[in-house]
N, C-alpha and C positions, 0 to 999 in steps of 0.2 A: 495192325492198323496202319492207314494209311496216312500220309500228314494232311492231307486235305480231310479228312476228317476227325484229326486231331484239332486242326486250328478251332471249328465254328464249338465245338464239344468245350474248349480253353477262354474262347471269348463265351461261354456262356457260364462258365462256373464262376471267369475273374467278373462278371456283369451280377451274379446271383450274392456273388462274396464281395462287393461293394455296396450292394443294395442293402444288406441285410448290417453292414457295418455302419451306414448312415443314419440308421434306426434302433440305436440300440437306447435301451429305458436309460436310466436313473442306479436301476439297480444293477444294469450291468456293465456297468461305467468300471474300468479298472482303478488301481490307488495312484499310477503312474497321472491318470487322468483328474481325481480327484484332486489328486498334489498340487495338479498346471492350475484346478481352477480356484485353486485357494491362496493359491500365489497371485493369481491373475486380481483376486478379491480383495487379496490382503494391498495389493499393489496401487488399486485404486479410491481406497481406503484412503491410503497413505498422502494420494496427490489430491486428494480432496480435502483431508486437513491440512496440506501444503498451501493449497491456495487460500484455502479459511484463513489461516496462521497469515499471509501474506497482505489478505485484504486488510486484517486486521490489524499491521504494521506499517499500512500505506494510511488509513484514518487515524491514525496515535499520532504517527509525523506529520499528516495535515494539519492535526491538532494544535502539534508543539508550532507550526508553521503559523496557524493564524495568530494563534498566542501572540509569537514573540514583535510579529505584525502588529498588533494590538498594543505592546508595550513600545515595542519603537515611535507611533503615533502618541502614547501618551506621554512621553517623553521629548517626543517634538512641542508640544504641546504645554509640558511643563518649563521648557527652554525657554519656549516662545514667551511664556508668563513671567519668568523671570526678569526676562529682558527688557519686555515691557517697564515692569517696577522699577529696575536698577536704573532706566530711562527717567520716568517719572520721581524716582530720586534724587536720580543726579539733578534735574531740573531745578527742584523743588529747595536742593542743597544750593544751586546755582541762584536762585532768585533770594534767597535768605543773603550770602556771601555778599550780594548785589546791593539788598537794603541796610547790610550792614556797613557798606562803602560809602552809602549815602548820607549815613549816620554820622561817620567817621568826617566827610568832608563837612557839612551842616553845621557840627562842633569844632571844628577846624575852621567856619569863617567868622 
């Protein structure tokens, strides 16, 4: 045979033996094949409870986030109350102290 009628005989077997490789069923899938798509399956399996698992730990620490947001405020809020009273105390100890001066001088003239 000659090579010029080797070549078009070579591109037609490797044209017939790609065809027929890009069509093959289900059943005639090798285990090498099998293996990649189980690994492929198992693999995105895996990143999709990744991100579950993730979302799931960015809403907890939102959570613990508003929380401590929420106690900070009511603790501003109980300072703020305190201070108030201790004000209104001190006041209230301040005007007694005062009628008690007055009392003192009163008796005293």
């Amino acid at each position: 045979m000659k090579i010029q009628s080797i070549i078009p005989l070579a591109v037609l077997v490797a044209a017939m033996a790609g065809s027929t490789g890009c069509t093959r069923s289900d059943e005639q899938v090798g285990p090498a094949q099998k293996a990649g798509a189980a690994i492929d399956n198992a693999g995105e399996q895996v990143a999709e409870e990744l991100h579950e698992s993730l979302d799931k730990a960015r809403q907890a620490g939102q959570q613990v986030t508003d929380g401590a947001r929420r106690a900070e405020e009511r603790m501003q809020e109980a300072t703020e109350d305190a201070s108030e009273g201790a004000r209104k105390t001190t006041e209230k100890v301040g005007e007694k102290v005062e009628q008690a001066g007055e009392r003192i001088q009163e008796a005293a003239r």
